[in-house]
C-alpha positions in Angstrom: 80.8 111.4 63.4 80.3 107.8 63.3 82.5 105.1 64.1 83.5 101.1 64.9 85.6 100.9 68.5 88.4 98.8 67.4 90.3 98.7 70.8 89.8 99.6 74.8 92.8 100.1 76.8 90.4 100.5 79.8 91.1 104.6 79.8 90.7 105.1 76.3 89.0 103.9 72.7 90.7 103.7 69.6 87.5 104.5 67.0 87.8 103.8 63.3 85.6 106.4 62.0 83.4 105.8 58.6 85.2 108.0 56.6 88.6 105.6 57.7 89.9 108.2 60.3 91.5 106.3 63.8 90.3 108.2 66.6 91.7 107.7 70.4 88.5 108.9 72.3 87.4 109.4 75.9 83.7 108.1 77.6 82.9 110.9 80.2 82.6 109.1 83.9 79.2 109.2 84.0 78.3 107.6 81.1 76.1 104.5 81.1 74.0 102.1 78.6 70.2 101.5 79.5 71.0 100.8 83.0 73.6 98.2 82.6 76.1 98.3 85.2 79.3 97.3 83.6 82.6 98.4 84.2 83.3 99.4 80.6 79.8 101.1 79.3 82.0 101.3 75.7 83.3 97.4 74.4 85.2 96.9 71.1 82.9 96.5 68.7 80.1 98.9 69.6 79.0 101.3 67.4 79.5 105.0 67.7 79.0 108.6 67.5 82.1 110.9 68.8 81.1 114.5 69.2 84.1 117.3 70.0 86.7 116.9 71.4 87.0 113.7 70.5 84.4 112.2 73.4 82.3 109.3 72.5 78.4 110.9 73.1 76.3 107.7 72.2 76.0 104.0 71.4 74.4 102.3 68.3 72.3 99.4 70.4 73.9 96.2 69.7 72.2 93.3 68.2 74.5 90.9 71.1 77.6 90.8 73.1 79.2 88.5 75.4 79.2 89.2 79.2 80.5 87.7 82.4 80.4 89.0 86.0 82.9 91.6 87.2 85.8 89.9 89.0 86.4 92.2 91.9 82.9 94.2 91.2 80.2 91.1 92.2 76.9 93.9 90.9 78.9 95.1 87.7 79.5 93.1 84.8 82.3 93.3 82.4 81.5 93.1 78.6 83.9 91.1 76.4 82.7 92.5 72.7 79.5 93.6 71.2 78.0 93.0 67.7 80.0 89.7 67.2 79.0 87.3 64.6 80.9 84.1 65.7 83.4 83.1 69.1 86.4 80.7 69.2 86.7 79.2 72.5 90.1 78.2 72.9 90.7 75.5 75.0 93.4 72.9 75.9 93.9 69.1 78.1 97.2 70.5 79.3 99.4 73.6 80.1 96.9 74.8 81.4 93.7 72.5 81.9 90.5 74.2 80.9 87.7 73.1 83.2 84.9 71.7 81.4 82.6 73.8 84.0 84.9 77.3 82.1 83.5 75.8 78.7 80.1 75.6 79.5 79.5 78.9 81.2 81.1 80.2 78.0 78.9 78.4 76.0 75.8 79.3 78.3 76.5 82.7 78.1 76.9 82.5 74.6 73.6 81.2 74.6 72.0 83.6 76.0 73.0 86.6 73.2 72.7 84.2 70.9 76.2 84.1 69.5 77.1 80.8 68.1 80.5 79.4 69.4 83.5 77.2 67.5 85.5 75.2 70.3 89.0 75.1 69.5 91.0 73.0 71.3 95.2 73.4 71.0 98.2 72.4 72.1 97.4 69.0 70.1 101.1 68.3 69.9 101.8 68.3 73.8 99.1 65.2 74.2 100.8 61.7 75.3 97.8 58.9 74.0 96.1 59.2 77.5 95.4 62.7 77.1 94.5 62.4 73.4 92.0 59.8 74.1 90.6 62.4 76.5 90.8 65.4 74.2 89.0 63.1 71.8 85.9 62.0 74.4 85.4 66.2 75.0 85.5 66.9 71.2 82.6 63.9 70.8 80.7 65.5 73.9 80.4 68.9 72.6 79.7 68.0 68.7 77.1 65.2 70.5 75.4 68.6 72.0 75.9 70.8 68.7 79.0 72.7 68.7 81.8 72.6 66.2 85.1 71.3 67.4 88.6 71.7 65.5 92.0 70.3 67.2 95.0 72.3 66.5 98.2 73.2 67.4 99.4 76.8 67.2 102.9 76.5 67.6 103.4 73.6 64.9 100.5 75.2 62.7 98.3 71.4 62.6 95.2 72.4 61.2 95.4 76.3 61.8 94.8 76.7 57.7 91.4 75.1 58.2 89.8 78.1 60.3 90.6 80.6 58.2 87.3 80.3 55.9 85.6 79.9 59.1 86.5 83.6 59.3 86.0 85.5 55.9 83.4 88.0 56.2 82.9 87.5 59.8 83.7 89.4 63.1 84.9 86.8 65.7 85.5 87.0 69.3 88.8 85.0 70.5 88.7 83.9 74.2 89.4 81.9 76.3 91.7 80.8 79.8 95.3 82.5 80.5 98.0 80.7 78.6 95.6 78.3 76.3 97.8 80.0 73.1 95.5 82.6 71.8 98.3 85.3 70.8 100.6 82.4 69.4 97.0 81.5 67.4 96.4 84.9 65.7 100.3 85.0 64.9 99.8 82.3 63.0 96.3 83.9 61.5 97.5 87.3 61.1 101.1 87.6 60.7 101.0 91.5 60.8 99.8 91.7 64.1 102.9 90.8 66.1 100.9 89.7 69.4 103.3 89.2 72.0 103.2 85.8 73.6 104.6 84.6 77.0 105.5 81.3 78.1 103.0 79.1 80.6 104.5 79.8 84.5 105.7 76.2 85.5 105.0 77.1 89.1 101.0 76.9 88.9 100.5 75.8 85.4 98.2 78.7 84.7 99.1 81.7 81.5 101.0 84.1 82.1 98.4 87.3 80.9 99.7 88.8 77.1 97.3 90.8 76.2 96.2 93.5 78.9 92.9 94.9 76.5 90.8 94.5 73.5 91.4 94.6 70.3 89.8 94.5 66.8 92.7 92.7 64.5 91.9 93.1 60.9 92.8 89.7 59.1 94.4 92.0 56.1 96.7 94.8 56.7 93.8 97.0 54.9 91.2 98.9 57.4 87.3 99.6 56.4 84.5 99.2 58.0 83.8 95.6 56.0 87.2 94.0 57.3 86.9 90.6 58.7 88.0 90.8 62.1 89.6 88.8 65.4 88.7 90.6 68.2 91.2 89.3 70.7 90.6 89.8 74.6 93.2 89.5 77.7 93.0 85.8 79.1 90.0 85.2 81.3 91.2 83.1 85.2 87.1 82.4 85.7 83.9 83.2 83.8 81.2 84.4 86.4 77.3 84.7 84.8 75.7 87.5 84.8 72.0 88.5 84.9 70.6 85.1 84.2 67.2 84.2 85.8 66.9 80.6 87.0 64.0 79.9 84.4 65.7 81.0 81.8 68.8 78.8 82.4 68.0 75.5 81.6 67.6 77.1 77.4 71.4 77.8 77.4 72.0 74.4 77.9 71.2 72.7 74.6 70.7 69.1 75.8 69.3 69.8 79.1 66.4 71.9 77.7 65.4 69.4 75.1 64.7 66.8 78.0 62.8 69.1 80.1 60.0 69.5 77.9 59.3 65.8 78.9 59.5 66.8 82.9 56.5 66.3 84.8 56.2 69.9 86.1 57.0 72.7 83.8 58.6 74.9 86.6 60.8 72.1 87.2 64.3 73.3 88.2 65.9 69.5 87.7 67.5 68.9 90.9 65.0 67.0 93.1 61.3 66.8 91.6 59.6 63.9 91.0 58.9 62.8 87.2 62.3 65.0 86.2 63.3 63.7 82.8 66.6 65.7 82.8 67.8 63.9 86.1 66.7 60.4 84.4 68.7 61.4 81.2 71.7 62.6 83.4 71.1 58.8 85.0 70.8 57.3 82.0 73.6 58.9 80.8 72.2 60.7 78.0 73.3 64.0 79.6 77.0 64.3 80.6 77.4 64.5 84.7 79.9 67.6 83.5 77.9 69.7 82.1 74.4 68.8 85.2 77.6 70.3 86.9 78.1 72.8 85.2 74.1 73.6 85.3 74.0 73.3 89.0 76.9 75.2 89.2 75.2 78.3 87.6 71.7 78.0 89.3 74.3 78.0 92.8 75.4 81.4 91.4 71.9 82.6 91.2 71.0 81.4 95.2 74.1 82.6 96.7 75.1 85.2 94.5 78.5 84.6 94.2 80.9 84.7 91.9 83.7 81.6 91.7 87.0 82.1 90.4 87.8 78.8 89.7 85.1 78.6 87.6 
């Protein structure tokens, strides 16, 4: 029997079989994808067959999916959703602060399966001027580079009306930070689906987790196997990289790898070489100094193999 995984509890899989049967199903221990080592072989959105007893026995291969390193597992990777067709990033200024070094791994990683990403900044109403004029500067720097920007607020509704073509026909992957107002977002989206929401601790400024797994939302009541979906995932603290090569790295960075075809060497690695036209656009300030951070912050995880939190 064939099926779409619509939600992972991290034990079990709810699957939404083709003949519009919901299945909870169970991935023996041993079961693994092409020699990916990920802490959840089975992501919502994967295609499936279920044999009996209700066990899930193989996996369509998926045309992308969005991945980031294992928190507390440095080899494993954890896999955010498969077969997605768009992402909304959601990011605020304040309560909490998304680092602009979190967006661009994001979009890296993005990159890298090829799965274009909508920034979506909220919390619009919270902004004094200062932090407008701010908000406004990181919207220009990422539409500069080639990503879509919209400014919202959840809670108020501003400009909330306005995504929902951006999602017709579509299966799109909400994430983002703890506490940036994801759940209060698809309340607003999808009125049905009653996501609990939390308020931001005022101790450390950081979300409070409300969602705990994954989750296919339909955006109409209806099920089938051609519903428009949000796919909404628990709040991520820091976004790790995962099996990027150093060569490779410099293409998920749109600006970046648009100057280095002008570098002198073409094994250039843009942090000392002579003739570097990426370090001469960073100087010139035709590259933002955020997001060579964010680059050298990425190649850092490849030397030392680490994995930063903060991040």
């Amino acid at each position: 029997m064939q099926g779409l995984v619509i939600k992972n509890t991290g034990s079990w899989y709810t699957v939404l079989t083709d003949d519009g049967q919901l299945l909870d199903c169970k991935v023996k221990g041993n079961f693994r994808i092409k020699g990916i080592r990920s802490t959840n072989p089975v992501a919502v959105g994967d295609h499936v067959t279920v044999g009996e007893g209700n066990w899930i026995t193989e996996i369509e291969d998926r045309r992308n999916y969005i991945i980031r390193k294992s928190i507390n597992l440095s080899k494993q990777s954890h896999i955010l959703a498969a077969n997605v067709d768009q992402a909304l990033l959601v990011v605020t200024v304040v309560k909490p602060q998304t680092s602009t070094t979190f967006i661009d791994r994001f979009l890296a990683s993005a990159e890298a399966y090829r799965v274009p990403v909508i920034l979506i900044f909220n919390k619009t109403d919270l902004l004094n001027d200062e932090e407008r004029h701010y908000q406004q500067m990181m919207i220009e720097l990422y539409e500069t580079i080639g990503y879509e920007c919209r400014a919202i607020s959840a809670e108020t509704g501003q400009g909330v009306e306005e995504l929902r073509p951006m999602l017709e026909g579509k299966i799109t992957l909400l994430s983002g930070n703890s506490g940036v107002g994801k759940s209060t977002l698809i309340n607003r989206l999808v009125p049905h689906a009653n996501q609990r929401t939390a308020e931001i601790s005022d101790a450390h400024n950081t979300g409070m987790h409300t969602t705990t797994f994954s989750e296919m939302i339909p955006l109409t009541p209806h099920l089938s196997p051609l519903t428009s979906y949000l796919i909404d995932t628990p709040g991520i603290k820091g976004f790790g990289t995962f099996d990027m090569e150093r060569e490779e790295l410099t293409s998920y960075f749109k600006e970046i790898f648009e100057f280095s075809k002008q570098c002198r060497f073409s094994d250039c690695t843009h942090t000392h070489e002579p003739g570097c036209a990426v370090l001469k656009a960073v100087e010139d300030h035709y590259i933002a100094q955020s997001r060579y951070q964010s680059y050298l912050s990425m190649l850092d995880d490849k030397d030392e193999n680490k994995y930063r939190e903060a991040y």
